[in-house]
C-alpha positions as CSV (number, residue, x, y, z in Angstrom):
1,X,-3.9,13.0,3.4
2,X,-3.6,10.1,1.1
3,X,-6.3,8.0,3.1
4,X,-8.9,11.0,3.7
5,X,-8.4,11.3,-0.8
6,X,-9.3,7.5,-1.0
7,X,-12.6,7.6,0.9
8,X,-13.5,11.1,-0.5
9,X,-13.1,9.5,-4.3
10,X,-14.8,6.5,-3.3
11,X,-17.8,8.5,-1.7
12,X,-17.8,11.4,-4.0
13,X,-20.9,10.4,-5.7
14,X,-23.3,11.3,-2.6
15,X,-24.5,14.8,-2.0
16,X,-22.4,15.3,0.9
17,X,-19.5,13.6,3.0
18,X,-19.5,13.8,6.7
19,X,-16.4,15.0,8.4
20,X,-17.0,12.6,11.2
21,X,-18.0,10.0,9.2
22,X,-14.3,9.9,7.3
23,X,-12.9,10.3,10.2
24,X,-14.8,7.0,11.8
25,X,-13.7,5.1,8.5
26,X,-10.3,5.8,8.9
27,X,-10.0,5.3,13.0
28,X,-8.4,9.1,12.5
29,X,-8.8,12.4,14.6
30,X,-11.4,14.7,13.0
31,X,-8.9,17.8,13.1
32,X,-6.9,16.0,11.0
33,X,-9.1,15.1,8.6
34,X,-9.8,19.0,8.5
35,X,-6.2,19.8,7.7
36,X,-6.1,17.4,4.7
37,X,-9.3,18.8,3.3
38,X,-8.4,22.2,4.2
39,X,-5.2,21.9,2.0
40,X,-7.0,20.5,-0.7
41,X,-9.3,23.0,-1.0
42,X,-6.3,25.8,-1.0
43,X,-4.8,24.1,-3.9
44,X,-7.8,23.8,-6.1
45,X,-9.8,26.5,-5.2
46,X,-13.2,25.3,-5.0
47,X,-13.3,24.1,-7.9
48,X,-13.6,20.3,-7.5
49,X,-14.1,20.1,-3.5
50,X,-16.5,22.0,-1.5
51,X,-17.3,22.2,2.1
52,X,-20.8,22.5,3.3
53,X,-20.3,23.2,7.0
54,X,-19.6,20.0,8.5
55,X,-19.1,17.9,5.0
56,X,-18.0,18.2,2.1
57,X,-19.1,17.5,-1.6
58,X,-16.8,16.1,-4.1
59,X,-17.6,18.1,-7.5
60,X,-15.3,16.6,-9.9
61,X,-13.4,13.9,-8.4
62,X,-10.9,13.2,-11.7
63,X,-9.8,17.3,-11.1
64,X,-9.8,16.5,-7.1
65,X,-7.2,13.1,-7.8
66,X,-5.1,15.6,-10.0
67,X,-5.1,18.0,-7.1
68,X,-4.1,15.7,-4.6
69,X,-1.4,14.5,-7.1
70,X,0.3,17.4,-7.2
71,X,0.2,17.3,-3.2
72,X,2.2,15.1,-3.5
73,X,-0.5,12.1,-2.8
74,X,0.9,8.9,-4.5
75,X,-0.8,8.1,-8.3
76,X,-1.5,4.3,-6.8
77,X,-3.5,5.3,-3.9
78,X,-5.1,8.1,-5.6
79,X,-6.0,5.8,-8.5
80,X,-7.3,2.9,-5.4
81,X,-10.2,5.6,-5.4
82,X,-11.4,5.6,-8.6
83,X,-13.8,3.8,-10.5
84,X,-12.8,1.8,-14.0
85,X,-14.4,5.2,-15.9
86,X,-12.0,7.8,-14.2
87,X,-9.1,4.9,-14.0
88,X,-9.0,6.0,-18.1
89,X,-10.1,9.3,-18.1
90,X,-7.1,9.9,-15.6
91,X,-4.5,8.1,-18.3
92,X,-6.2,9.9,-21.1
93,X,-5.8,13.5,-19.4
94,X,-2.5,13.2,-18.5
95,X,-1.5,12.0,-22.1
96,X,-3.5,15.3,-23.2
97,X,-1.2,17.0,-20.5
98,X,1.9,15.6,-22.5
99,X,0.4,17.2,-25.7
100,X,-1.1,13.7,-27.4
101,X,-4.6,13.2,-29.0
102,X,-6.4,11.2,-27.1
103,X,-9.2,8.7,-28.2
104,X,-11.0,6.2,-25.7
105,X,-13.3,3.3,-25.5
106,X,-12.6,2.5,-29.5
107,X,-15.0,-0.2,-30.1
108,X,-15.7,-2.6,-32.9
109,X,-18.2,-5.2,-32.2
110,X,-18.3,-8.9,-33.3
111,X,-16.0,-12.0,-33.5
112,X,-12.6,-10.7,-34.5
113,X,-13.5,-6.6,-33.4
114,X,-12.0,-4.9,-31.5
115,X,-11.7,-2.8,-27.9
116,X,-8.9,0.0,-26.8
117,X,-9.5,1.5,-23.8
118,X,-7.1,4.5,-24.3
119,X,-5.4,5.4,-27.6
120,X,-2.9,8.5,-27.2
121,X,-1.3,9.6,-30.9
122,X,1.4,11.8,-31.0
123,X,3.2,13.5,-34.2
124,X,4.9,10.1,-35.0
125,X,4.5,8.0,-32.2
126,X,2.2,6.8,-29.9
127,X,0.8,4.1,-27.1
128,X,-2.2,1.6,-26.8
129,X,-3.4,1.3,-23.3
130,X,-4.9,-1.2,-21.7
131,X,-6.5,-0.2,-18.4
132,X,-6.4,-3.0,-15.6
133,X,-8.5,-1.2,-12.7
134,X,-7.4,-4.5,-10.4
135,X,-7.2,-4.5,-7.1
136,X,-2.6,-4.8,-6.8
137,X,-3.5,-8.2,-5.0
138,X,-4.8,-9.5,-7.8
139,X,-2.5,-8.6,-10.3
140,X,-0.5,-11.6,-10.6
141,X,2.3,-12.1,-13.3
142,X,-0.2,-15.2,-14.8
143,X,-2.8,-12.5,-15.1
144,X,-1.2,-10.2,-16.3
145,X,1.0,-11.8,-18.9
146,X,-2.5,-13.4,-20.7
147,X,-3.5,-9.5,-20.7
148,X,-0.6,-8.3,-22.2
149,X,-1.6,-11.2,-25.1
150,X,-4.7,-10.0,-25.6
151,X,-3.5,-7.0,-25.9
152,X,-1.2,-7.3,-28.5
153,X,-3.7,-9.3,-30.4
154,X,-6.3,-6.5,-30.4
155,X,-2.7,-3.9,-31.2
156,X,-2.4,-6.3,-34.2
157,X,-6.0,-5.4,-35.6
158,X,-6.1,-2.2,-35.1
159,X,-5.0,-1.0,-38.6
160,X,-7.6,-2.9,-40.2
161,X,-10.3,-1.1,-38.4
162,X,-8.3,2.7,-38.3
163,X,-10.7,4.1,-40.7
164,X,-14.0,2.8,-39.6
165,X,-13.3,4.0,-36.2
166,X,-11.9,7.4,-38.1
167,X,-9.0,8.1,-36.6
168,X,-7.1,10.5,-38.1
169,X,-4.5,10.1,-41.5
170,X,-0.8,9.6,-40.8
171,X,1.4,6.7,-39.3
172,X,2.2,5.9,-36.1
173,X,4.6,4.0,-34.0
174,X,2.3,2.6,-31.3
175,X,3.7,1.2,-28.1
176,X,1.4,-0.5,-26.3
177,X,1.0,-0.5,-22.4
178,X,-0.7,-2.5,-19.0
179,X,-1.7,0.4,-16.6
180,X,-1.7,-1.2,-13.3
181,X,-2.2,-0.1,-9.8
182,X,0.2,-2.3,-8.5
183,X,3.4,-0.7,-7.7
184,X,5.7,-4.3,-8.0
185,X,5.6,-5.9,-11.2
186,X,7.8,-7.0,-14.3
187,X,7.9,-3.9,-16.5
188,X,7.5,-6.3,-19.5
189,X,5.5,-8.8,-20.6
190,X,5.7,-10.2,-23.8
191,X,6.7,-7.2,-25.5
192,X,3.9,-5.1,-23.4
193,X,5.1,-2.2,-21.2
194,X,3.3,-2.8,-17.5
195,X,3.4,0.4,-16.2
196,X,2.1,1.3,-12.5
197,X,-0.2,4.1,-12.4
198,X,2.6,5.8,-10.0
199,X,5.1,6.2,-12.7
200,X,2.7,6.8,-15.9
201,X,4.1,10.6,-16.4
202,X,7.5,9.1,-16.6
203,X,6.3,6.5,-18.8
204,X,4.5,9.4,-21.0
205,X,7.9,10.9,-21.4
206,X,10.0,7.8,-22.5
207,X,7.2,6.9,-25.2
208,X,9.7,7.8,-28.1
209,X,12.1,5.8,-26.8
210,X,10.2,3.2,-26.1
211,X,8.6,3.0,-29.7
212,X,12.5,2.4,-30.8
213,X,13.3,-0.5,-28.5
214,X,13.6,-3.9,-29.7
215,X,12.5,-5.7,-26.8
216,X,9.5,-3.3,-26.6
217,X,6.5,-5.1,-29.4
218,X,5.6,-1.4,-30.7
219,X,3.4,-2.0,-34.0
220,X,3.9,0.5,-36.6
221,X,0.2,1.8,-37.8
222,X,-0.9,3.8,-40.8
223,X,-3.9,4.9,-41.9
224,X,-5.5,3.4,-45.4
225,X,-4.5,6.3,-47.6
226,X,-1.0,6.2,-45.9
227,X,-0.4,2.5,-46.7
228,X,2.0,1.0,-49.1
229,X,1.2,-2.0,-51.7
C-alpha cells in the first residue's frame, strides 16, 4: 500500500489518477493496486480520495497521508510524497493533534531577520522546527549539522522579534528540532533534536522532557511584557 500512497501524493494534483497507470509506475498487478485504494477509501470515507470509475482523484492529500498513517503506512514514505508545503503542514497538524498552538512560516525579512518554519507552543513548553524536505540520501551528518547551526541561530533571535511577529504573551521553554525523512541519523546535533518524520508523535510526546535536558540547547523565550530587567 505504501508505494500506491507515494505515487497517489505525488500525482494528487491532476484531475484524475489512472489505475493502470499506478500500476505501470510501480511494475505492480492492477488488482492490487485496487485493494490498497479500496482500503483507503474505507478508512476515510470519501473524504480525501475518490474514485471516478477507473481513477481516482486525490481531494486532500495531507488528510489522505494521515489516513494511510493510521494504516499503518510508514510516516517516512508517506512524507517521500509530499511537497515542502504539506512536509509542515503535516508537522504542524499533528502538533495541533497533541493539543499545541501552532504558528508556521514566521518571517522577518532583512539581514539579521528571521525564518521558522513550524513553531508549536504549549502551556509552558514548546519546539522550533525546522523542516528539511531532503531526499534521506542527501541528508548527510555535514549537512545536517550546519542546519542544526543555523537553526539555533535563528532560536536565538526569536525573542527579539516575538512581538512584531505577535505571538502570544507568556514564556516558553522551546526545544528546537531537524525533521528529516531519513530514518538513520544522530538524534543530536549540536544541541538540535533530529528527529525522523517516522518517530515525530513520539518526539511530540517527550517535548517536556526534552525542554529539561541538558544536553538538549532548549532556549527559554518570553514575550516583552513577560521579561525581566
Amino acid at each position: 500500500m505504501g508505494a500506491v500512497v507515494e505515487v497517489l501524493l505525488r500525482e494528487g494534483t491532476r484531475d484524475c489518477i489512472g489505475l493502470e497507470e499506478i500500476s505501470k509506475k510501480l511494475f505492480t498487478r492492477r488488482t492490487l493496486v485496487e485493494r490498497a485504494v479500496e482500503r483507503l477509501l474505507e478508512a476515510q470515507g470519501g473524504v480525501f480520495l475518490e474514485r471516478r470509475g477507473d481513477c481516482v482523484v486525490v481531494k486532500d492529500a495531507l488528510g489522505l497521508a494521515l489516513a494511510a498513517v493510521r494504516l499503518g503506512v510508514p510516516e517516512n514514505v508517506v512524507a517521500r510524497g509530499l511537497d515542502w508545503r504539506l512536509f509542515e503542514e503535516y508537522a504542524a497538524r499533528a502538533l495541533r493533534e497533541a493539543g499545541y498552538s501552532v504558528y508556521r512560516g514566521l518571517r522577518v525579512a532583512g539581514r539579521g531577520g528571521l525564518e521558522l518554519d513550524v513553531l508549536g507552543l504549549g502551556e509552558r513548553v514548546g519546539v522550533a522546527i525546522d523542516c528539511k524536505h531532503w531526499e534521506p540520501r542527501y541528508t548527510a551528518p555535514s549537512r545536517l549539522r550546519e542546519a542544526a547551526r543555523r537553526h539555533l541561530e535563528r532560536l536565538g533571535r526569536l525573542e527579539a522579534f516575538w512581538d512584531k511577529l505577535r505571538l502570544p504573551t507568556g514564556c516558553w521553554k522551546i526545544v528546537p528540532a531537524l525533521l528529516v525523512l531519513r530514518e538513520h541519523v544522530p538524534r543530536l546535533l549540536e544541541g538540535v533534536l533530529v528527529v525522523p518524520v517516522s518517530r515525530l508523535r513520539g518526539f511530540i510526546e517527550e517535548i517536556p522532557v526534552l525542554a529539561e535536558a541538558d544536553e538538549v540547547e532548549a532556549r527559554k523565550i518570553c514575550s516583552r511584557q513577560n521579561r525581566l530587567f
